[in-house]
N, C-alpha and C positions, 0 to 999 in steps of 0.2 A: 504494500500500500504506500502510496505517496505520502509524502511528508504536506501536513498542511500548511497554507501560504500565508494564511490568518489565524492568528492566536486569539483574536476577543476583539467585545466593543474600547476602541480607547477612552470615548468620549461622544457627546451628542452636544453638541452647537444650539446655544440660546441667546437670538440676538435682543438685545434690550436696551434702553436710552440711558442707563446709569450701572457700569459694573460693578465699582466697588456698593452701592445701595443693592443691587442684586446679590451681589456675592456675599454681603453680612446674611441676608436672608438666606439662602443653601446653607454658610459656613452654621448658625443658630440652629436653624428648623431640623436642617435633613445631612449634618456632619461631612461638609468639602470644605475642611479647614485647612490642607496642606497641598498651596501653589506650589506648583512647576515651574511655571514663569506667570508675567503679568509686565504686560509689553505694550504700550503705543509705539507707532508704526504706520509707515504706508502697506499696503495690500494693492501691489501691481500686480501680481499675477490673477487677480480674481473679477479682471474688468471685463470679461466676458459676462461676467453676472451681476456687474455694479456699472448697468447703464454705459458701457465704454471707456469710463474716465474711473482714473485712478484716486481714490480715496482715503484717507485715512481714520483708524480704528485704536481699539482700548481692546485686547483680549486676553482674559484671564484662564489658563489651565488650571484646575483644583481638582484632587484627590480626597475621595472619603478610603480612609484606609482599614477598614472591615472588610474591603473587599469590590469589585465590581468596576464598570467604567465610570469615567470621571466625566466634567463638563468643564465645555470651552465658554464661557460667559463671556458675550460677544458688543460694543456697539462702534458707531460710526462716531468718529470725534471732528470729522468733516462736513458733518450733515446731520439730520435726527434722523433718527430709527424710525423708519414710518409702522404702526400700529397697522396688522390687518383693519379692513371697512365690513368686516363683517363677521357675523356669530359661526363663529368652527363650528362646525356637526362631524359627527365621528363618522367618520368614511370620507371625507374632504380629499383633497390626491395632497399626500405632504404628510412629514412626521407629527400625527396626531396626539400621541404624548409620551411622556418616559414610564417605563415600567422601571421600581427602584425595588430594593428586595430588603425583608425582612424577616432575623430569626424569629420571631415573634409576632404574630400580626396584631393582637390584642393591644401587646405592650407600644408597638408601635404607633398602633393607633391613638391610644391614650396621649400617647408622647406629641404627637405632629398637632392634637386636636388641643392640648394644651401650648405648645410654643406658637403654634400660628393664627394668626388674628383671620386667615382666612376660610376659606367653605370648605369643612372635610366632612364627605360620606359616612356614610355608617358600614362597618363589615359586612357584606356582599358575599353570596357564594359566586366563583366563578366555571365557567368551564372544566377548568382545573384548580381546585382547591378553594383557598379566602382572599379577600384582597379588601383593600379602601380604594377610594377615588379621593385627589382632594384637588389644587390648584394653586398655584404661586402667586405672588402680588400680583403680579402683570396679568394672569385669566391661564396661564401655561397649563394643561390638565396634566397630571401626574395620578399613577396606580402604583400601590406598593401592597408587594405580595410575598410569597414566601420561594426560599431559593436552595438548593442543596450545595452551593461552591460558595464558601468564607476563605478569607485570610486570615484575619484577628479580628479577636473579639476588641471593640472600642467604648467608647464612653453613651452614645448617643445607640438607642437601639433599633436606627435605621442605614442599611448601605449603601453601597454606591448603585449604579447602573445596570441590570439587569437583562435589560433591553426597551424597545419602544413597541411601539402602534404605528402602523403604516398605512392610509388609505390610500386603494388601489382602484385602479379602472377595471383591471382584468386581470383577475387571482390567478389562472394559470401561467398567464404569462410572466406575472411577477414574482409565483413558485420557482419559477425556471430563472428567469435573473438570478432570485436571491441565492436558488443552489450552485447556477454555475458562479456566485464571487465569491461563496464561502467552503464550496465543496457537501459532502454527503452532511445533509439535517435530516433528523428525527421532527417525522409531522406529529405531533401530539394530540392534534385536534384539528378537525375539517369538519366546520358544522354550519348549517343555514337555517334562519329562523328568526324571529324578535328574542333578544336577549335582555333581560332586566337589567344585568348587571349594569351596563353600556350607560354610564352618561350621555342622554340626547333629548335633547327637546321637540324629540318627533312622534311621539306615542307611534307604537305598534311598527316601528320602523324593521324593515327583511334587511338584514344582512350575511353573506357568507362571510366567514371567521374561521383563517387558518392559524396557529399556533407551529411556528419550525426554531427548534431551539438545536444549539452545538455545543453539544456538552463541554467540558473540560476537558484539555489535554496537557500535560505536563509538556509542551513544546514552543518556544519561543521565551525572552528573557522576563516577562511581564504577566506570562501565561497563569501563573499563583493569584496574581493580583486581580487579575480583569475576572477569570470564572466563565462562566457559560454565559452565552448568547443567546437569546431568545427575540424573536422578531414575529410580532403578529400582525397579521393581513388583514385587513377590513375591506370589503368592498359593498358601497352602501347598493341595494337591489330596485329600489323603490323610488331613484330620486337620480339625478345628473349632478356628480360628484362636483366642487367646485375646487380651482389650484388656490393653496393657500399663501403661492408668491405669485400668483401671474400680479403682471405689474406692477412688485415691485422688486427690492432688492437681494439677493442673499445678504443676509446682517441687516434686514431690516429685522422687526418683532418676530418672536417665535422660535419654534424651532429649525434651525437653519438649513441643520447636515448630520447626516450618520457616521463617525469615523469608525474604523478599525485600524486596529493594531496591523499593520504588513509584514511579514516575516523576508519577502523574496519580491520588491518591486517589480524588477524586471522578466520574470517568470509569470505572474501573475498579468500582468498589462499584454502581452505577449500572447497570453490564454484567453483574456477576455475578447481582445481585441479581436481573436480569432472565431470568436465565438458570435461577435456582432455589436460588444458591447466595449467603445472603443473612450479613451481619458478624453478628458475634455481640457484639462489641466495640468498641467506635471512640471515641477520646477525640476525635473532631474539629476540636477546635484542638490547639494546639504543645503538648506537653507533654515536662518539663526533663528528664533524666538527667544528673546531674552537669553536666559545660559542653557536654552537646549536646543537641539537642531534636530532635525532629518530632511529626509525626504519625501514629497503631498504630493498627493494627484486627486484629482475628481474626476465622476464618471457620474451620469442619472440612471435612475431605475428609470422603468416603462413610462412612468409618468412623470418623468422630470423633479423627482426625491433627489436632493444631493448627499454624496456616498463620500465622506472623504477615507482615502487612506493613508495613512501615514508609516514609513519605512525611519525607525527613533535611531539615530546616529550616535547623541550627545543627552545625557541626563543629570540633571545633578542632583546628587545624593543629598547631599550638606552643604548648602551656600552658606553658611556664617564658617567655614572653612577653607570654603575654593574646591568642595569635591564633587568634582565629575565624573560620570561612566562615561568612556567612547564604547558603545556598541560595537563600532565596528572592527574594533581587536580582538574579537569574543569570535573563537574558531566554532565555536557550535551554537544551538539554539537552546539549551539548554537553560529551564527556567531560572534565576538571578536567587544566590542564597536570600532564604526569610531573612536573615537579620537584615541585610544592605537594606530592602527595601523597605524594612519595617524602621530603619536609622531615618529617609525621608518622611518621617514622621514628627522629626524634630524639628522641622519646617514647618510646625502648626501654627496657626496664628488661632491666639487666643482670644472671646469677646470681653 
């Protein structure tokens, strides 16, 4: 069997008009206290999706370190962040919300419904097990559920990223994307029907609802930390999906981009490409964010979802030190000792 090319979600892109006022609220509520970087900056390579003209941005990398992918906390420091014109419905074409994972759904519940001053669900059964719905300052919908892949146990008893929500036009087609970028998923669940669980304001709304999760594999340097992937498909049945960026920008409000972890950039772009599904973006050497680097590419799903991947070159362990991993002296994929990774933890910022 082949070596896989993606090890996990890195991160899922939320672009919003104030980072640091965003990022107290994640680092408080839902525990992404320890930056990677946190960088203003031009974003030239992204003017394919920013209207032609090159812009400048505020992007903050943050890690919950329980486990799971992190978030890039995104806005425009060139422009404001324009707000969707209209009310999301679950099946919209675009990443509909974050699924965040939790040992505990009870306790987590308690916890999110006590620190946030905004709208949280009551425990829902879902397709697969229990879950909340709740939603960030900005309207961003989030589900937190339960997950089988930890790192450490932490203070706050909600983790990182789990996976998202995807509204899709056409489920088969976007079955087939998502396997050929991540390789063989586990469908867990393929069901059509009104579902209760679903935040929407459509009474009695038909949806089909695929559930493709990628377990864990002890392969790539990050592979402990990120955990399983899970990506669920919504395609709403009853109603003409609406784009959640047509006209506007990437890094306007919302959720922006899906990144993964890349283990073999060139290997991968090579296979999509051949596949039909070709980068739309790719800085091809290192490029810096603050004190980490690698190398990005973007590609769209069926429906013009943006996918970013990132190939991590440069990490840093301990900045009030000067310590950096270069990945790319690392002759294997071999996942990164716990301690290292659990030392980036001393990068916490406190409230």
């Amino acid at each position: 069997m082949s070596n896989p090319l993606i090890s996990g979600i890195q991160q899922v892109g939320i672009g919003v008009q104030n980072v640091p006022e965003a990022w107290a609220w994640y680092r408080r509520v839902l525990g992404f206290d320890v930056p990677v970087f946190d960088e203003k900056a031009e974003a030239p390579l992204m003017t394919p999706y920013t209207g032609g003209k090159v812009h400048s941005r505020q992007a903050a990398l943050v890690l919950n370190m329980a486990g799971g992918g992190g978030l890039e906390i995104w806005s425009f420091t060139s422009r404001l962040s324009q707000p969707l014109n209209f009310k999301l419905e679950m099946g919209d074409l675009g990443i509909n919300a974050i699924r965040f994972k939790a040992r505990d759904i009870r306790q987590a519940h308690a916890w999110v419904k006590a620190a946030s001053k905004e709208a949280v669900g009551p425990v829902v059964q879902l397709p697969e097990g229990e879950g909340f719905w709740g939603n960030d300052p900005y309207g961003n919908i989030f589900q937190i559920t339960s997950d089988t892949s930890w790192f450490q146990k932490t203070a706050k008893p909600v983790g990182g990223v789990a996976g998202v929500f995807v509204g899709v036009a056409d489920m088969d087609k976007s079955i087939g994307f998502y396997q050929n970028l991540l390789g063989k998923l586990e469908v867990v669940y393929d069901k059509t029907g009104v579902f209760e669980d679903l935040p929407t304001a459509i009474p009695g709304q038909r949806y089909r609802r695929v559930l493709l999760r990628k377990n864990f594999t002890a392969y790539g340097a990050f592979s402990r930390l990120l955990g399983n992937t899970q990506i669920e498909l919504l395609q709403a049945l009853d109603r003409t999906p609406k784009k959640l960026f047509e006209n506007r920008y990437w890094g306007d409000c919302g959720y922006i981009h899906l990144c993964f972890d890349t283990l073999d950039m060139d290997t991968l772009k090579a296979r999509l490409q051949s596949e039909g599904y070709p980068f739309t973006i790719d800085s091809e050497s290192s490029f810096g964010m603050e004190s980490a680097a690698g190398r990005f590419a973007y590609l769209e799903d069926p429906d013009g979802t943006l996918i970013e991947l990132v190939e991590t070159h440069k990490l840093p362990i301990l900045k009030k030190i000067g310590w950096f991993l270069d990945i790319r002296k690392r002759k294997h994929q071999n996942p990164l000792p716990d301690w290292m990774l659990k030392t980036m933890g001393l990068n916490r910022v406190k409230d």
